[in-house]
N, C-alpha and C positions, 0 to 999 in steps of 0.2 A: 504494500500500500504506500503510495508517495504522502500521505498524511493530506492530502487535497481534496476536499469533499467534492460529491458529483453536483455541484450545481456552480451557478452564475449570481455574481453580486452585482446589483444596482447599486450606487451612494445612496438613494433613503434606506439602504439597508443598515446602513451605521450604524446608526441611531438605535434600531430596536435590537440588534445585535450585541449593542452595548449594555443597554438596558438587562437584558438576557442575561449577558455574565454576572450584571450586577446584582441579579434576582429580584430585578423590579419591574413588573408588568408595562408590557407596550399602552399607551395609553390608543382608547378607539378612535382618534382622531391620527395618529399617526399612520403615514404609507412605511411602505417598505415590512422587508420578514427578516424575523428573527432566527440566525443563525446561531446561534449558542450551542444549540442541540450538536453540533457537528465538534466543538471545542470539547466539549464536557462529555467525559465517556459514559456512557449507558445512560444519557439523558435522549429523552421522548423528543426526536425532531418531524414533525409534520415536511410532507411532498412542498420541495420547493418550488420556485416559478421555473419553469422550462426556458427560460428568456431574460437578455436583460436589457433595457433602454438603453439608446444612446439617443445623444441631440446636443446641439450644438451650431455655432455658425461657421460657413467657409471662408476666410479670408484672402484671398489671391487679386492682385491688382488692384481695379478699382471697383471690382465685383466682391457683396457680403451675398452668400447665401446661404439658403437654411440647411440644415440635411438631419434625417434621424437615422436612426438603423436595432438592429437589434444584434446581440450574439446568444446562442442557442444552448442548452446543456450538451448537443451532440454535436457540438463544435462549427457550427456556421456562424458566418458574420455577413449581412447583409446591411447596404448603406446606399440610402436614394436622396437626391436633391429633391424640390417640391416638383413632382410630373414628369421625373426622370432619373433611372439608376442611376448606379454610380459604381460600387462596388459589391462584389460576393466572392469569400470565398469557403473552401473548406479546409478549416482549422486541423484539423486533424488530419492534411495531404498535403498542406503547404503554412506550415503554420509561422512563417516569414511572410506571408501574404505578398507573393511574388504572380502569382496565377490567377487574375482576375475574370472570374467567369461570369460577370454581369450580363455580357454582351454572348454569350457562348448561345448555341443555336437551340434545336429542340430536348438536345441531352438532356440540360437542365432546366427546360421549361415547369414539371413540377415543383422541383426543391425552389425556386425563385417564387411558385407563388404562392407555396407553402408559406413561406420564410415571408412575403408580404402581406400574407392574412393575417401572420401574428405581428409583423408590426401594426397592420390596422386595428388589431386589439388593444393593444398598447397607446395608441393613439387615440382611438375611440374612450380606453378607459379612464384616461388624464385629460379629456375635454381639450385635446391638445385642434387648431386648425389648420396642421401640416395635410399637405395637397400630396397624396401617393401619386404614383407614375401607373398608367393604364399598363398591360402589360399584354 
């Protein structure tokens, strides 16, 4: 075992993670999950999120744009501008992210729109108004 749990952190997982160690309950307004269970031997850890947010802006010239994406527990990273990929890869085949199969033909026509329904979850679920790319 590399000591590396099978899941993906968000930063609002900080927070409750923290909390966790501390043996103080997440309060019901807080986002994010508490990983502690994964620290703490033989402690009760609940199915974490399969997914983790990203967002952020692109800075290059005299162009700001938005972009989100997600990375996956089974190792995909997906990352679209508003109404146009950008990037995907598979973490566990390239995980220098040297092999960008955004643009790759029918191969990956699934895994691409897998991997954008759950960004739309993600998106959907934080009232967030980023514009996905049709695909």
């Amino acid at each position: 075992s590399s000591g590396r749990p099978p899941a993906v952190m968000n930063h609002v997982d900080i927070a409750p993670t923290t909390l966790g160690l501390c043996g103080i309950p997440q309060p019901d307004w807080m986002r994010g999950f508490d990983y502690s269970g994964y620290v703490r031997k033989g402690a009760d850890c609940p199915d974490p999120p399969e997914s983790a947010y990203l967002q952020g802006p692109f800075l290059g010239g005299d162009t700001k744009r938005r972009w989100r994406g997600i990375v996956t527990i089974d190792n995909w990273k997906y990352v679209c501008f508003e109404r146009h990929p950008w990037l995907m890869f598979n973490l566990n085949e390239d995980p220098y992210e040297l092999n960008n199969l955004a643009y790759s033909g029918k191969q990956y026509r699934n895994i691409r729109q897998n991997l954008q329904d759950k960004l739309r979850e993600w998106i959907e679920g934080l009232d967030d108004e980023f514009e996905l790319p049709k695909l």
